[in-house]
C-alpha positions in Angstrom: 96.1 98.7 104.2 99.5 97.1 104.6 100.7 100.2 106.3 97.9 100.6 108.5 98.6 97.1 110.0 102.5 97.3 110.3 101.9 100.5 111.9 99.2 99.0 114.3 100.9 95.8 115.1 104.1 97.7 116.2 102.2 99.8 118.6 100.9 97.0 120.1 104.4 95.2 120.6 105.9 98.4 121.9 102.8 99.2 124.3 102.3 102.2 123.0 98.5 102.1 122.0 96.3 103.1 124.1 93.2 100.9 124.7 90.5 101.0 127.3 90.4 98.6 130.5 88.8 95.2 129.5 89.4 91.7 130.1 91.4 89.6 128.0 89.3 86.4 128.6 86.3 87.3 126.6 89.0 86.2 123.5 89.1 82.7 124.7 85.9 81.7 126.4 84.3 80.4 122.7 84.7 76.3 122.5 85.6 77.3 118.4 89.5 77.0 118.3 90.8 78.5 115.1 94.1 77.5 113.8 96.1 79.9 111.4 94.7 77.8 108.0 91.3 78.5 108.9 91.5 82.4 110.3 93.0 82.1 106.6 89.9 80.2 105.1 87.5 82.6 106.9 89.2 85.3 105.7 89.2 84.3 101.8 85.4 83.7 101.9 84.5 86.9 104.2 86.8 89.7 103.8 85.2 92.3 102.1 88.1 93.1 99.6 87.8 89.6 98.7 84.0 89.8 98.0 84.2 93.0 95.7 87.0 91.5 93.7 84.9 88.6 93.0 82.5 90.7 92.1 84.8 92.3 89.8 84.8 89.1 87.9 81.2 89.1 87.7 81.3 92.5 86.4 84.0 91.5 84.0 82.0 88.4 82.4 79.0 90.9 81.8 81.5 92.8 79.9 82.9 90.7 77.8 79.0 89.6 77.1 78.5 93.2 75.9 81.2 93.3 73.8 79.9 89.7 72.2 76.3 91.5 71.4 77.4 94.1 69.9 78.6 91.8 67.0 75.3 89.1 67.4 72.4 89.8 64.8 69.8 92.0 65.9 66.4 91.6 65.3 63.6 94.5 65.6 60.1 94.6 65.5 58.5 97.7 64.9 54.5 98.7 64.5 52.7 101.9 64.1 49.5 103.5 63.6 48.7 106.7 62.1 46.0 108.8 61.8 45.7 112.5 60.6 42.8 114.1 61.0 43.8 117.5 59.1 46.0 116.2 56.9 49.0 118.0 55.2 47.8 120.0 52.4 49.4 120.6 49.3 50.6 123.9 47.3 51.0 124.7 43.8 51.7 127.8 42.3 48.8 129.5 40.4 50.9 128.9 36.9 51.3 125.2 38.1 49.2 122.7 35.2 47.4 121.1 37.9 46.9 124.5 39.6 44.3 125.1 36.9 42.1 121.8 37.1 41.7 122.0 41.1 41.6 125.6 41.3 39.2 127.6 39.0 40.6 131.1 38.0 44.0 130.1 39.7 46.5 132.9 38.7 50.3 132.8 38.0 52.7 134.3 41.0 49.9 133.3 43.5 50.3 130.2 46.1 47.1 127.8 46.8 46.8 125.5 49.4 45.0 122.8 48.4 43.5 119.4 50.0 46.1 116.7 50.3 44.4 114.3 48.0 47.6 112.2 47.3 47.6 110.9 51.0 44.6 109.0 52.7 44.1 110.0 56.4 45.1 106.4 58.6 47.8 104.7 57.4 49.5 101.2 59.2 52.7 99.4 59.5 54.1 96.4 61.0 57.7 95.4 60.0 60.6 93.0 61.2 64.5 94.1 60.7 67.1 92.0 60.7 71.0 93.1 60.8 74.3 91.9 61.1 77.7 93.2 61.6 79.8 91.9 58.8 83.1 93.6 59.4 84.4 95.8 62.0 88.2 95.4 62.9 87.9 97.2 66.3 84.7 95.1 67.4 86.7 92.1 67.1 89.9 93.6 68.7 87.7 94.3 71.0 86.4 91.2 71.8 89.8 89.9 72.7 90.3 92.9 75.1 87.3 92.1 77.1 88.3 88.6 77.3 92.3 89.9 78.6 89.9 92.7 81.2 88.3 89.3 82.7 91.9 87.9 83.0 92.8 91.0 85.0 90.0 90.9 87.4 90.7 87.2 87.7 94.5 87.8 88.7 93.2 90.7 90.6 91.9 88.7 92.9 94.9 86.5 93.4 96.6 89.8 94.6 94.1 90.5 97.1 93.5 87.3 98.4 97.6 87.4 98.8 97.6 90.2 100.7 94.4 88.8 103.0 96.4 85.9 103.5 100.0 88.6 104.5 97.7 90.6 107.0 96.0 87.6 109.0 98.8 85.5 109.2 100.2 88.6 110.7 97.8 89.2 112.7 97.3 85.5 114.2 101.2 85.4 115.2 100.5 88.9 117.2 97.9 87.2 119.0 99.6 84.0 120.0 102.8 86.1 120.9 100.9 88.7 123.0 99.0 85.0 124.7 102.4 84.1 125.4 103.8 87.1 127.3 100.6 86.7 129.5 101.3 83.6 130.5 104.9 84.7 131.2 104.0 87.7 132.7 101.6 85.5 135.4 104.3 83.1 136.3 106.4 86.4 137.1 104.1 88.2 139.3 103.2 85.0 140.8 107.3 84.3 141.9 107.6 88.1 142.7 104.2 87.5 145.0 106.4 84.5 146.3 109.5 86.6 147.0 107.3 89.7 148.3 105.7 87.5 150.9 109.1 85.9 152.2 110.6 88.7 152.2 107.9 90.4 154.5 108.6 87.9 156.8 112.1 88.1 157.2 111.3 91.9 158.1 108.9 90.9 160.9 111.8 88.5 162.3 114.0 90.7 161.6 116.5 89.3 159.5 115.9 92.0 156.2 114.8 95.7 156.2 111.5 97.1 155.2 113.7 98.5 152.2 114.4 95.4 150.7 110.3 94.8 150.9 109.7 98.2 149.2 111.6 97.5 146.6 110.8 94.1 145.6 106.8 95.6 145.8 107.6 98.2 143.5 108.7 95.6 140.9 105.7 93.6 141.7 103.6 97.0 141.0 105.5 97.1 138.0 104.2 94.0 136.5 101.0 94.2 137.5 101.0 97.2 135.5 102.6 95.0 132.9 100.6 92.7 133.2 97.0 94.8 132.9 99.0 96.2 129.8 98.9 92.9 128.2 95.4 91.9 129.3 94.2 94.7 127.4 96.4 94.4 124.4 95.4 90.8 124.4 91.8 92.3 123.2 92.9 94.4 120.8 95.1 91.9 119.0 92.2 89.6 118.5 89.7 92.5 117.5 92.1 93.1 114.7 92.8 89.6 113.9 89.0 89.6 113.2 89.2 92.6 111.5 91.4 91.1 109.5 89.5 88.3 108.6 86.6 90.3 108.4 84.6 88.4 111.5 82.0 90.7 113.1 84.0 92.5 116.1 81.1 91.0 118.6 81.6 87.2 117.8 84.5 84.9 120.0 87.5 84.1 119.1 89.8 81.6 120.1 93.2 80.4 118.5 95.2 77.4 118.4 98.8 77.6 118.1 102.2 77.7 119.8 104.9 80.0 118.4 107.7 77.7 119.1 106.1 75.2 116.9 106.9 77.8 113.9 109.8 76.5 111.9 111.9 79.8 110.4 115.4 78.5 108.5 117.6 80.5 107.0 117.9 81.2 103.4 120.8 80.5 100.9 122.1 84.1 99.8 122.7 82.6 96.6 118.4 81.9 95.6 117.3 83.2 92.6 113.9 84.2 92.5 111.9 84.1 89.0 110.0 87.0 88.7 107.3 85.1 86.7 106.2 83.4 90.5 104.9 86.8 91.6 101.1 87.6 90.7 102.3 91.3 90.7 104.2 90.0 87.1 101.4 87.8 85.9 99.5 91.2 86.4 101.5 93.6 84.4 101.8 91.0 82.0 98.2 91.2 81.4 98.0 95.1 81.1 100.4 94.8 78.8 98.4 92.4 76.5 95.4 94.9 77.4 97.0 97.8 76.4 98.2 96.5 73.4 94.5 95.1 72.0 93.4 99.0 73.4 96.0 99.9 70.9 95.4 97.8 67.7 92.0 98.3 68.4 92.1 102.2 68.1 94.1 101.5 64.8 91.5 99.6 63.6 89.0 102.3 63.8 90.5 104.0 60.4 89.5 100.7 58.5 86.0 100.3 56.7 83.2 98.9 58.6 80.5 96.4 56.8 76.8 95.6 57.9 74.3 94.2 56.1 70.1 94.5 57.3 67.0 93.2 55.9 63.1 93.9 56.8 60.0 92.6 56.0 57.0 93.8 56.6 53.0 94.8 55.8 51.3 98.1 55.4 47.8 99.8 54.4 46.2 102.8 54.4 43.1 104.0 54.7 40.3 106.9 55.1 39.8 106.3 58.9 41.8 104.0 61.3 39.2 101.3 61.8 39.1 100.6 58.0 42.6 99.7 58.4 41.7 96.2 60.5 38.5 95.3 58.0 41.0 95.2 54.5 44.0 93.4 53.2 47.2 94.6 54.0 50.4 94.1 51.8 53.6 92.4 52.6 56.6 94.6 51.7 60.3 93.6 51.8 64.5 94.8 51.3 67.6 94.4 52.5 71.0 96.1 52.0 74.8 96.4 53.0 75.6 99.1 54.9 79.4 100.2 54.4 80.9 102.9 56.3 84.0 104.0 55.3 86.4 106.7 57.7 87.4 110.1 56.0 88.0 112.7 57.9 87.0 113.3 61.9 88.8 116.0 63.2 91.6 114.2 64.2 90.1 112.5 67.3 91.2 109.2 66.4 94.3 110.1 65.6 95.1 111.2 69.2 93.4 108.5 70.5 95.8 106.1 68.8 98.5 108.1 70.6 96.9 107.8 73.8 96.8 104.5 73.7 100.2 104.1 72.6 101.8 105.6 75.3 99.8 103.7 77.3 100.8 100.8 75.8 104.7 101.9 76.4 104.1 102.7 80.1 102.6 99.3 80.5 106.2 97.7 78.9 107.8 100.1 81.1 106.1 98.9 83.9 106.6 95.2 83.4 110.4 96.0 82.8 111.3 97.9 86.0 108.9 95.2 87.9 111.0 92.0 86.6 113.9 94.2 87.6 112.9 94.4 90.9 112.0 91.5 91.9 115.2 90.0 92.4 116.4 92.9 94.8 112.8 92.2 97.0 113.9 88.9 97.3 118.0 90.0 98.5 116.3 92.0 100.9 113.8 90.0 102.5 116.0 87.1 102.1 118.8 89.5 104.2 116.2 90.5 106.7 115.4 87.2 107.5 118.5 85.8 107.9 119.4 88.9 110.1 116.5 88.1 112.2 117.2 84.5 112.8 120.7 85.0 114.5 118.5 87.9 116.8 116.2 85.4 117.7 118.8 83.1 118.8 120.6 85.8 120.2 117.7 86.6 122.2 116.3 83.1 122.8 119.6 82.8 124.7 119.6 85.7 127.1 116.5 84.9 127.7 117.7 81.5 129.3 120.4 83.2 130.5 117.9 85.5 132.5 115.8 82.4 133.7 118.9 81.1 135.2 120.0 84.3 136.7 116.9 85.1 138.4 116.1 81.7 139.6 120.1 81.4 141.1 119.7 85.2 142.6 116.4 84.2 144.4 118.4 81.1 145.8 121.1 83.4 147.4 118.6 85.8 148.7 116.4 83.3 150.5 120.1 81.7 151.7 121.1 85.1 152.8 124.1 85.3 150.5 123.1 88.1 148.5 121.2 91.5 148.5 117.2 92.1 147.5 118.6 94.5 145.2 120.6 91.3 142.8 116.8 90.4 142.9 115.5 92.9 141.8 118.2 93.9 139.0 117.5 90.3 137.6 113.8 90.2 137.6 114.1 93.8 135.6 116.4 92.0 133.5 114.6 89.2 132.5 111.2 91.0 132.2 113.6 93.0 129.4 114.3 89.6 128.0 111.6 88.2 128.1 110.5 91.8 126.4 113.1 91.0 124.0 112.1 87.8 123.1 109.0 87.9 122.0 109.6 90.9 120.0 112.5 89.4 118.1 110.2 85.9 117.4 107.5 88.3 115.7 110.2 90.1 113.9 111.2 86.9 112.5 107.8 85.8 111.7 106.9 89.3 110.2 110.4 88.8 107.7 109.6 85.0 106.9 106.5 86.5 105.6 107.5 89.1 103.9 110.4 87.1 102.1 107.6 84.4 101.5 105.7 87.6 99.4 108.5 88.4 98.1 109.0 85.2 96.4 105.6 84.7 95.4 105.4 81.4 97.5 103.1 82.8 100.5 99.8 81.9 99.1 99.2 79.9 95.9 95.8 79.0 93.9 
C-alpha cells in the first residue's frame, strides 16, 4: 500500500498522470473544513484496514475463550430409548449344558439359535456426566499462547493504524500543496493576461512588434495549460486523500491548512534512536514470546495427561416401551480418572517440536536483525531530512529571486528598456521555481515523515 501511494503521489507532482477534464471546485464547495488531525481521526475510525484489524482482536478474544473451555468442566446430559422388536437371539452349541434344557434332542457339533431370553425388548436411560481436565501441560501452555496471539492482534493494530496515519498525512500535504500552486498558477496567468494586453496595444500604436505579442501568448497558452493540469490534479489529490481515509469517493471535501505554517527543523546527526519506540520491535517481541509458548507447548505434549469424569444416572427395562413410563426406574452412578500417558506416535511429535523450534529461532533472528536496523532507518531518514531542508531553502530562495526578477523585467518592458523576450525567459523561469518549490516543500514533508516513522514518534496510542 505504501508503494502504491509513493508511486501515485509522485505522478501527481510530476504531472505525469493522466486524469479526465473536471473541475477542481467540487473539492471545496462543502462548508466541512477538515484539518490534518481530523482527516487523521476519520481515517482511524473508517479505514477499512483499521476495521478488520479490530476485528482481529475480536477474533483473538474468541480464541483465547476456546482455549479457556477446553480446560472448564463439562457437563453432559444424555437420554435414550430403545426398543427391539426382534431381539438378538442367542446361540449355543448342541453339546452346550443349557443347549439341552431349551432345546430337546439338541446334538453336539450343531449351532441353535435360540430366543434371547436374557434381554427384555425396551430398555431406557437418562444419565448426567461430569468431567474435568486435571492435568495437561500443553493445555496450559497453551493458554498463555492465546493470551500472547491477543497481544499480537492488539499491536497489530498499532501498525496499521501507523501506517493510516503515514499515508493521510501524506496525502493531506499533496492536497494543500497542489491548492497552492493553483492559486499561484492564477496570479501568473492573470499578470501574463496583464502583460498580453499591454503589450497588444503597444503593437496597435506601434511601438512593439506582433512578435513580441506572439510570444508572450504562447506563454500565456502555456499556463493555461498549466493551469487546467492542476485543476484536474487538484481532484485527484483529494479523491485519494479520501481514499486514504476511507471517505466514500462521492462525499465533499474540504481542507484546512497552509503549508508554510508546517514547522520542519533539522535533526542532530548525533540522535540515537531506541529500537524499543518502534511498534515493528514491540511486534517481533511478541512473536518471539509466541513462538516460544508454541514451542514449550509442543514439548509438553510427551508428558502424561490426567482427567477425571463422573455420571449419574437412571435406567429400566422392560417388555414393551410404554411399560418403561408406568414402573420405577433405578438411579445408577461412577466416576473415574482418566490418565493418558504418550508412548509411541510415529514420530509426529517429534517433528513438530522441531518445527516449532526453528520457528522459534527465526523469530530471535528476526528481532535481532530488526533492533539492528533500526538505528540505520533512523541515519537515513535523519540524513534525508536534513538534505531536504537546505533544498527547500535553496529553493525557497530562487523562488524569491524569480518574484523579483520577473516583477523588475516587466518594469523595463513597460519602460521600454528591455526586450519581450527578458519577459518571457523570466516568467518560464519562475514558473520552474515556483515548479521547484513546491516540490521541494513536499519532499521535505514526505522525509519529516518518514524520519518521524522511523523513530517510532509519528503516531502514538
Amino acid at each position: 500500500m505504501k508503494k502504491r501511494f509513493i508511486l501515485l503521489a509522485t505522478l501527481l507532482l510530476t504531472g505525469f498522470l493522466p486524469v479526465t477534464k473536471t473541475s477542481a471546485q467540487t473539492t471545496t464547495t462543502t462548508t466541512n473544513q477538515y484539518t490534518l488531525q481530523q482527516c487523521i481521526d476519520y481515517a482511524l475510525k473508517n479505514y477499512n484496514d483499521v476495521k478488520n484489524a479490530e476485528l482481529d482482536i475480536q477474533s483473538a478474544a474468541a480464541r483465547v475463550g476456546e482455549v479457556k473451555g477446553a480446560g472448564l468442566p463439562k457437563i453432559a446430559v444424555k437420554a435414550s430409548i430403545i426398543d427391539n422388536p426382534d431381539l438378538t437371539r442367542s446361540y449355543f452349541d448342541g453339546g452346550n449344558p443349557f443347549a439341552g434344557s431349551l432345546i430337546p434332542g439338541a446334538q453336539a457339533g450343531t449351532v441353535y439359535g435360540v430366543p434371547n431370553s436374557f434381554q427384555v425388548r425396551s430398555s431406557g436411560d437418562a444419565s448426567v456426566t461430569l468431567s474435568q481436565l486435571l492435568f495437561d501441560g500443553s493445555y496450559f501452555l497453551g493458554l498463555k499462547a492465546s493470551s500472547v496471539y491477543k497481544e499480537l492482534a492488539s499491536k497489530s493494530l498499532t501498525q496499521t493504524k501507523i501506517t493510516v496515519v503515514e499515508n493521510v498525512t501524506k496525502a493531506f500535504y499533496l492536497v494543500l500543496i497542489n491548492n497552492e500552486r493553483l492559486v499561484l498558477l492564477n496570479a501568473n496567468v492573470s499578470r501574463i493576461d496583464s502583460l498580453l494586453k499591454n503589450t497588444q496595444g503597444l503593437q496597435k500604436e506601434g511601438f512593439a512588434e506582433q512578435l513580441d505579442a506572439d510570444r508572450i501568448e504562447v506563454t500565456r497558452n502555456n499556463l493555461l495549460a498549466e493551469l487546467t493540469k492542476s485543476n484536474q490534479l487538484n481532484e485527484v489529490t483529494a479523491l485519494l486523500l479520501k481514499y486514504q481515509m476511507g471517505m466514500p469517493l462521492t462525499d465533499s471535501l474540504s481542507l484546512t491548512g497552509d503549508v508554510k505554517d508546517i514547522q520542519v527543523e533539522a535533526i542532530d546527526k548525533n540522535a540515537v534512536v531506541n529500537p524499543k519506540s518502534r511498534i515493528e520491535y514491540s511486534l517481533l517481541e511478541t512473536q518471539l514470546e509466541f513462538e516460544r509458548l508454541n514451542f514449550k507447548s509442543d514439548k509438553a505434549k510427551f508428558l502424561p495427561s490426567l482427567s477425571g469424569f463422573a455420571t449419574g444416572g437412571y435406567n429400566r427395562s422392560e417388555n414393551t416401551v410404554p411399560k418403561l413410563f408406568q414402573n420405577t426406574w433405578y438411579k445408577y452412578s461412577m466416576w473415574g480418572l482418566n490418565l493418558s500417558v504418550p508412548i509411541i506416535d510415529g514420530g509426529s511429535k517429534i517433528y513438530k517440536v522441531k518445527q516449532s523450534r526453528y520457528a522459534y529461532q527465526k523469530a530471535e533472528n528476526n528481532l535481532t536483525f530488526f533492533a539492528q536496523t533500526v538505528d540505520l532507518q533512523a541515519k537515513q531518514s535523519m540524513a534525508t531530512l536534513n538534505n531536504e531542508i537546505e533544498n527547500l531553502k535553496i529553493q525557497r530562495r530562487n523562488l524569491e529571486l524569480a518574484t523579483k526578477v520577473v516583477r523588475v523585467a516587466k518594469i523595463k518592458y513597460t519602460s521600454g528598456t528591455a526586450s519581450n523576450i527578458e519577459v518571457v525567459e523570466a516568467e518560464n523561469a519562475f514558473k520552474e521555481s515556483q515548479t521547484n518549490f513546491y516540490n521541494a516543500v513536499y519532499n521535505t514533508l514526505i522525509a519529516k515523515i518518514d524520519y518521524q516513522k522511523s523513530t517510532g514518534t509519528l503516531y502514538t496510542e
